[in-house]
N, C-alpha and C positions, 0 to 999 in steps of 0.2 A: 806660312804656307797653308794654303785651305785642299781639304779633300771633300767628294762627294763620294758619299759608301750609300750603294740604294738596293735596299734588301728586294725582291719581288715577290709579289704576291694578291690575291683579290680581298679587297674589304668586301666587311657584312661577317656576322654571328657564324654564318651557316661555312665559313671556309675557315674562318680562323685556325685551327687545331690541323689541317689538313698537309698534304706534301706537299701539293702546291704552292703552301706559304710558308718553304723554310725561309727565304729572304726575311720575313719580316718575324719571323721568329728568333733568327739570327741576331739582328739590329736589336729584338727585344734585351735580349739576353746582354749583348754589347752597352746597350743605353742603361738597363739593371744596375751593371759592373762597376759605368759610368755617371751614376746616381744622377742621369738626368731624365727628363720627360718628353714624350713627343706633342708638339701642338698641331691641332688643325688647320694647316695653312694649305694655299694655294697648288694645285695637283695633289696634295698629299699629306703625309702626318712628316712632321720635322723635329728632328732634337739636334742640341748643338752641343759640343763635348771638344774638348782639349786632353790631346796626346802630346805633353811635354810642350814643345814648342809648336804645332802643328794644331790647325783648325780643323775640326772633322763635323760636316753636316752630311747628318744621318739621314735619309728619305724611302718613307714607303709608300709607296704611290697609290692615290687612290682612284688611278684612271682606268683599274680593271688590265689584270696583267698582256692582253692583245694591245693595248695602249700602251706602254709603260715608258717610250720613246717621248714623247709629250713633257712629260713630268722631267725626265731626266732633261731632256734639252732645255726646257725652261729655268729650272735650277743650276744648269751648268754657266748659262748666259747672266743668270741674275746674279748668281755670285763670282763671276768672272772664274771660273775654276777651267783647269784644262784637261786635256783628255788624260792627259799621264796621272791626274791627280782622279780618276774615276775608278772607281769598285765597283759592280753588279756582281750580287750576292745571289744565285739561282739554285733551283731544283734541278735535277739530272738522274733520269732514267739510265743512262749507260752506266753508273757507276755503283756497284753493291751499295746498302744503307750505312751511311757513315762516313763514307769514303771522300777526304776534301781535298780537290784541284783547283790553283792558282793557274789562272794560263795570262801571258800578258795582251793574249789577242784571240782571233779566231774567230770560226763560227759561228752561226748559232745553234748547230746543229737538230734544226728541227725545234728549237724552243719557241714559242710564239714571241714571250717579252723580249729576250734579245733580238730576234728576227725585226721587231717594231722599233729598236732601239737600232739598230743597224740602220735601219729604211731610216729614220728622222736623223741619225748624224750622219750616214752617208759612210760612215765606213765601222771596221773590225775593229779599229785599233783604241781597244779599251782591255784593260783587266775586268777578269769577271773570276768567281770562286764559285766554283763548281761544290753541290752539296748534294753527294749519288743520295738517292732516295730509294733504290733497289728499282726492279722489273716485273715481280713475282705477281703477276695478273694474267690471264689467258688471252689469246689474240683475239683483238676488238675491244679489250676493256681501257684500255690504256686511262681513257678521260674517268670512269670512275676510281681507277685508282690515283689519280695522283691527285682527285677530290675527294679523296677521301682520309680519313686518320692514320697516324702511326701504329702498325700491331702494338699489343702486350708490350714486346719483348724488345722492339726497338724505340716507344716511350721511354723505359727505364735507361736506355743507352742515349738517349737523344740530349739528354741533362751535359752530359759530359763532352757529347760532338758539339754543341752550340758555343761550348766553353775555347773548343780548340778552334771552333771557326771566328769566334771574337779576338781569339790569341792571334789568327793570321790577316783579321781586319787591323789590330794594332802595330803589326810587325809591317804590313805592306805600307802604313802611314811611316812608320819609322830609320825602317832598312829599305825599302824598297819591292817592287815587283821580284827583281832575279834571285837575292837575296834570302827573300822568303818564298817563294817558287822552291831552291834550293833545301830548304832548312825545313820547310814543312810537308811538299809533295811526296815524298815515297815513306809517310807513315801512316 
């Protein structure tokens, strides 16, 4: 059984470290764990890793995250993968820093990369893991903050959140979307 797990977030030096790129921080972390490498292919950076019996390609897309529907639709067609078997790994404003949601569908609520990812499959129905980043910016800064770095103080905690968001990448290839929905959202 193959999964597509696709972290979001912008390449280039100047975004890397920022909120906008938990997805691909995420995947780092995940691919770390999974002593494997991403390569430079086609939309994106690709690593391939095995969870037990299950096929996991990893993607972070390098189509600049208003794109990120492109990448994903092309990876899903190329390796025949279905929607039940997709993960989008995001950043989320509505939720305190640290805070991690499994939903098995939904909005995009105002996200650009899922909004792009919606528009190119034509529908909601994907899992996506929600990765609150906090809100703590004044009205109108919104785009500098979620381009910009983690404070102090949620660097030193970010080590351990990417740990529990790679736990619920594993768990949702293993048990399932409800499963782990269940077992991992109200902590």
């Amino acid at each position: 059984m193959k999964y597509l797990i696709v972290g979001l977030g912008n390449i280039g030096p100047e975004y890397e470290n920022t909120r906008h790129n938990i997805g691909f921080m995420v995947l780092d972390a995940f691919a770390k764990a999974s002593n494997t490498v991403f390569q430079d292919r086609r939309y994106g950076f690709v690593a391939e890793t095995r969870v037990k019996n299950r096929s996991l390609l990893l993607l972070k897309p390098s189509t600049f995250m208003n794109l990120s529907g492109n990448a994903v639709r092309y990876w899903l067609q190329k390796e025949n993968i279905g929607l039940e078997n997709l993960l989008v790994i995001v950043d989320d404003l509505a939720l305190p820093f640290g805070t991690l949601r499994l939903k098995s569908k939904g909005s995009s609520a105002g996200h650009n990369g899922l909004k792009h990812i919606e528009q190119i499959l034509g529908t909601q129905q994907y899992a996506r893991l929600r990765f609150g980043i906090g809100n703590d910016f004044p009205r109108g800064a919104q785009v500098d903050y979620v381009l910009d770095e983690f404070s102090g103080e949620e660097k030193q905690s970010l080590p351990e959140r990417l740990e529990k968001a790679a736990e619920i990448v594993h768990s949702f290839c293993l048990a399932g979307v409800e499963i782990t929905m269940n077992q991992y959202n109200n902590r």
